[in-house]
C-alpha positions as CSV (number, residue, x, y, z in Angstrom):
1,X,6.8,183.3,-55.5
2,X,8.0,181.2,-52.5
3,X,9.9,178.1,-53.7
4,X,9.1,174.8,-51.8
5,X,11.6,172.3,-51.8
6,X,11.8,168.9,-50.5
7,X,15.3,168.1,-48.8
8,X,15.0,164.7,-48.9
9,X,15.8,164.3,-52.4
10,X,19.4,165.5,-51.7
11,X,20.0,163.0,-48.7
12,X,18.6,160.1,-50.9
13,X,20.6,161.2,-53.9
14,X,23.3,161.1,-51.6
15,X,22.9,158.1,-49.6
16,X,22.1,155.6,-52.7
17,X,24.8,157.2,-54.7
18,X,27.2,156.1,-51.6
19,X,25.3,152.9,-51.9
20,X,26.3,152.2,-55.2
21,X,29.8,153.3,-55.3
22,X,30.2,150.9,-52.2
23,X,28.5,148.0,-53.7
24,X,30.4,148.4,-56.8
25,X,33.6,148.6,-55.1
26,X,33.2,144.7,-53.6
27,X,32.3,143.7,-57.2
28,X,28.7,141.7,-55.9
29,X,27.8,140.0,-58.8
30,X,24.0,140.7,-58.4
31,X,24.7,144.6,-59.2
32,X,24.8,144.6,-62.9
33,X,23.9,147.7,-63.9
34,X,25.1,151.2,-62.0
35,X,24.3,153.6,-64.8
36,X,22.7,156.8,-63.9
37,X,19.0,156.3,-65.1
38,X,19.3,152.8,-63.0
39,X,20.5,155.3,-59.9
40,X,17.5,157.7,-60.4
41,X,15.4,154.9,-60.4
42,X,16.4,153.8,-57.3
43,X,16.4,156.9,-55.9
44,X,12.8,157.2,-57.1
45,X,11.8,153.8,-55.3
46,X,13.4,155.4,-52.1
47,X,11.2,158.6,-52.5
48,X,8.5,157.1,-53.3
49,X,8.4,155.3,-49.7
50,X,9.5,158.1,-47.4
51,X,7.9,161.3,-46.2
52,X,8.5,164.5,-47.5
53,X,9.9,167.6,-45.7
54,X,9.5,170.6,-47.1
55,X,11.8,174.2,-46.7
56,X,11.4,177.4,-47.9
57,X,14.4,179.1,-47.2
58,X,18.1,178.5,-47.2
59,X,18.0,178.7,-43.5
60,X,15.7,175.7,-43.6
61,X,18.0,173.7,-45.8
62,X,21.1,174.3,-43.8
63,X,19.4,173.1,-40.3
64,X,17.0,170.2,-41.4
65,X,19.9,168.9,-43.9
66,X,21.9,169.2,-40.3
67,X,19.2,167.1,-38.9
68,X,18.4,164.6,-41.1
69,X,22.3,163.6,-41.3
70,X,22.1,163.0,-37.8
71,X,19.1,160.6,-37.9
72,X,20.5,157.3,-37.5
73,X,17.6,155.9,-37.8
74,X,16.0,157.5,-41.2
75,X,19.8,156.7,-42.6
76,X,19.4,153.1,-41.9
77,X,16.0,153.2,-43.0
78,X,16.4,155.1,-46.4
79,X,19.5,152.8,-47.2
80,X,17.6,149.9,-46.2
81,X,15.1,150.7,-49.0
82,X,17.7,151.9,-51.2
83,X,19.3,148.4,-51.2
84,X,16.3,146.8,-51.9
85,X,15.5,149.0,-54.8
86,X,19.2,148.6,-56.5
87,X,18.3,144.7,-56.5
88,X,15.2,145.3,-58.0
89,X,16.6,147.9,-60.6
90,X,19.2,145.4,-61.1
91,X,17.4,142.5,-61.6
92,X,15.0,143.9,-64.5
93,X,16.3,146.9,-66.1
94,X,14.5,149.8,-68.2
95,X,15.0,148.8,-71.5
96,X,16.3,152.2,-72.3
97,X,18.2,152.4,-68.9
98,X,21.9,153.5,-70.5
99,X,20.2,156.2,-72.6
100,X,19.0,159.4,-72.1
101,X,15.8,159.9,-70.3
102,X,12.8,160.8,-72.0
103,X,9.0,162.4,-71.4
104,X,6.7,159.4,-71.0
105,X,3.7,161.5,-71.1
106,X,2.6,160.7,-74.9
107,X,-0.4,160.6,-77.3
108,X,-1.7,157.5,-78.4
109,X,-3.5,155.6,-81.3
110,X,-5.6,154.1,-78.7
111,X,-7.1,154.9,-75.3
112,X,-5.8,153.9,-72.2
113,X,-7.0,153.9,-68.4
114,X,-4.6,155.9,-66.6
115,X,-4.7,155.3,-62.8
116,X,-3.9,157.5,-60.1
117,X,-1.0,156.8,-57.5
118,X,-2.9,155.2,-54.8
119,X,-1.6,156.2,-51.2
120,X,-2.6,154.6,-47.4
121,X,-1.5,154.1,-44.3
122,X,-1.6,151.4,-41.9
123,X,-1.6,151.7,-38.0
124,X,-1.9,149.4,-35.2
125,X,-5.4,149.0,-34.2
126,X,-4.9,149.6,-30.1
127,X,-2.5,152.1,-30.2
128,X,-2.6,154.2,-33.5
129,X,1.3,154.2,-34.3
130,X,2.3,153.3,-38.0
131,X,3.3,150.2,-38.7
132,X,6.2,148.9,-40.3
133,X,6.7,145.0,-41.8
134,X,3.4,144.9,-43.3
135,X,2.9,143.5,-46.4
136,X,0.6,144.8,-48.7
137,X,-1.1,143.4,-52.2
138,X,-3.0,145.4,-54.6
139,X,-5.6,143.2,-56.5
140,X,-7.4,144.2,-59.6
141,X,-10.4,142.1,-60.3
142,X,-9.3,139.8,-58.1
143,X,-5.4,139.1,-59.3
144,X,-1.9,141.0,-58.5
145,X,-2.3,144.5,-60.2
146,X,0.5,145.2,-63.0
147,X,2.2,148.4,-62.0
148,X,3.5,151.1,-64.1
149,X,7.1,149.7,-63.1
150,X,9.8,148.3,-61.2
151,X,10.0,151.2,-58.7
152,X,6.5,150.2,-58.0
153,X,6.6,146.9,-56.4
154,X,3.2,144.6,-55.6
155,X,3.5,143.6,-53.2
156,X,4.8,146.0,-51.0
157,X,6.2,146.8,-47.8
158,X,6.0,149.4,-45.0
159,X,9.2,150.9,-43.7
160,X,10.2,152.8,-39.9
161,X,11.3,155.3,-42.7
162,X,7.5,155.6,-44.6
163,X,5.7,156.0,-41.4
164,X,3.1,152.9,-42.3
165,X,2.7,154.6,-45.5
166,X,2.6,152.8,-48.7
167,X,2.2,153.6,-52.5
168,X,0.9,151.8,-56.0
169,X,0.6,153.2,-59.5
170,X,-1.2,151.3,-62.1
171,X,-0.2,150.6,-65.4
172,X,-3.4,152.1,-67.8
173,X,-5.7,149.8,-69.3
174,X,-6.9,149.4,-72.6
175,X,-9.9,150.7,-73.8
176,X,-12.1,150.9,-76.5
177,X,-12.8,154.5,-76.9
178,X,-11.9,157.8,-75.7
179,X,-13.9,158.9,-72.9
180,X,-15.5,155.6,-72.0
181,X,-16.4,155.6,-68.0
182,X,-15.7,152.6,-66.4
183,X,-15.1,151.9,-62.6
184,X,-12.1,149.5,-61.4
185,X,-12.6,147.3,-58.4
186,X,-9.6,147.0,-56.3
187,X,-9.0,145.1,-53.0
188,X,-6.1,145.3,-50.7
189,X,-4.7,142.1,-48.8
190,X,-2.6,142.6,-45.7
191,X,-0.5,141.1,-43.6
192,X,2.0,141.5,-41.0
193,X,3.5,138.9,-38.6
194,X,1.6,139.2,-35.0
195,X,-1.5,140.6,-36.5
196,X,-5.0,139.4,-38.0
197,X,-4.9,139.5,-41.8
198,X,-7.1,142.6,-43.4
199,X,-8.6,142.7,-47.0
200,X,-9.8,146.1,-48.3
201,X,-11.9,146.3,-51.1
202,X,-12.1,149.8,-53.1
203,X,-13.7,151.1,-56.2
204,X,-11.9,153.5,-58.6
205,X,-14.2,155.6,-61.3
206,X,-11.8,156.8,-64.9
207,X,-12.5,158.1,-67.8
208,X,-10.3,156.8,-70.8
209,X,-8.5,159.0,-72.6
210,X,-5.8,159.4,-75.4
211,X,-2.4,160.6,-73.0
212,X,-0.3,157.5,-71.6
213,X,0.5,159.4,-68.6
214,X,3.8,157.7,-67.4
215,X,5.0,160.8,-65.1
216,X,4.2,160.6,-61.7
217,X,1.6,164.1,-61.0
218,X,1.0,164.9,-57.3
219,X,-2.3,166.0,-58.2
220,X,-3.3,162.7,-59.7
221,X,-3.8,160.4,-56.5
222,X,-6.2,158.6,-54.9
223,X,-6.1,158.4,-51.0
224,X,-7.2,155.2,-49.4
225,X,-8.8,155.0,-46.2
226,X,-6.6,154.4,-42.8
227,X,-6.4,150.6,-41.8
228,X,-6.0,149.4,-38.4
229,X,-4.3,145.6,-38.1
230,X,-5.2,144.6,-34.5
231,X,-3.1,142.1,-32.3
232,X,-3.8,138.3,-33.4
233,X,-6.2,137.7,-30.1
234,X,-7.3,141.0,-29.9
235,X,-11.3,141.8,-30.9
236,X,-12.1,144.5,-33.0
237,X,-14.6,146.4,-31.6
238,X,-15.5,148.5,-34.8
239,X,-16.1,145.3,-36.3
């Protein structure tokens, strides 16, 4: 079997392990925690905003690794998001962040909703490039949706790094009974400075079930449709 890797998890590792080290080293007050589930978590809020890319071989480690170090640009990026994760990490900890990790996948005395990571894009409306600085809020029945965690920010923001890509994961819902069907209505707001404002309403079919699922699965996602943000002034002409 062919192993896949992705070889941006060593360069993040990397760069917010530098990041921490450094910031610990001027003492900032607001870093209060630099333990190594609160690095993995940021590291995980870094990941969670950036691309992929995939090897196969060692050959393909040694030159994209080569590559990637050489990006200015995705360096200031991923430590741009690894900063703002620290603060985040920092400012409202795991409650079991100094002890060792466990499996948050677990069977419960009651049924939950578990939501799939949901995962968009935004370009600009005239010329199809990604976006970055646009602000994104995930409603559920028409207030801020709770997320699974502080890695999962709502709002959130689009990096030059995520390629106007952005990501929300849900925390479950209640529910009376296993294997109740219900369907969720979600709705987007967006914003970014120079642009008309979008809203984006969705609808999300689950099935309760007994498993808090609290480990992010690849095949458990939910992929929104493209949204184009035109130029305040400029018409729309799908509209």
């Amino acid at each position: 079997m062919v192993n896949i890797h992705n070889i941006m998890e060593e360069q993040v590792i990397t760069r917010v392990n530098k990041l921490y080290d450094q910031v610990k080293e001027k003492g900032s007050a607001w870093l209060t925690c630099d333990c190594e589930n609160c690095r993995m978590d940021t590291v995980s809020y870094v990941l969670n905003r950036i691309p992929p890319r995939y090897v196969v071989s060692g050959r393909g480690v040694t030159h994209n690794t080569r590559d990637l170090s050489a990006d200015n640009q995705l360096v200031a990026d991923i430590d741009q998001l690894g900063v703002e994760g620290m603060r985040l990490v920092s400012s409202a900890k795991r409650p079991f962040h100094k002890s060792t990790r466990e499996n948050f996948t677990a069977v419960l005395d009651k049924p939950v909703f578990n939501f799939p990571t949901f995962l968009g894009n935004v370009f600009d409306g005239q010329t199809f490039e990604p976006l970055s600085g646009v602000n994104i809020l995930l409603k559920l029945n028409g207030k801020p949706a709770e997320m699974m965690d502080i890695t999962w920010p709502n709002p959130c923001n689009t990096f030059q790094a995520t390629q106007g890509s952005y990501s929300f994961w849900c925390l479950p819902v209640p529910s009376e009974k296993e294997g109740e069907a219900r369907t969720f209505d979600f709705t987007l707001d967006i914003n970014a400075d120079g642009y008309q404002s979008v809203t984006f309403s969705f609808s999300v079919p689950v099935t309760s079930e007994k498993i808090d699922r609290r480990e992010v699965n690849s095949t458990f996602s939910l992929n929104i449709q493209d949204i184009f943000l035109f130029k305040e002034g400029v018409v729309n002409e799908q509209e």
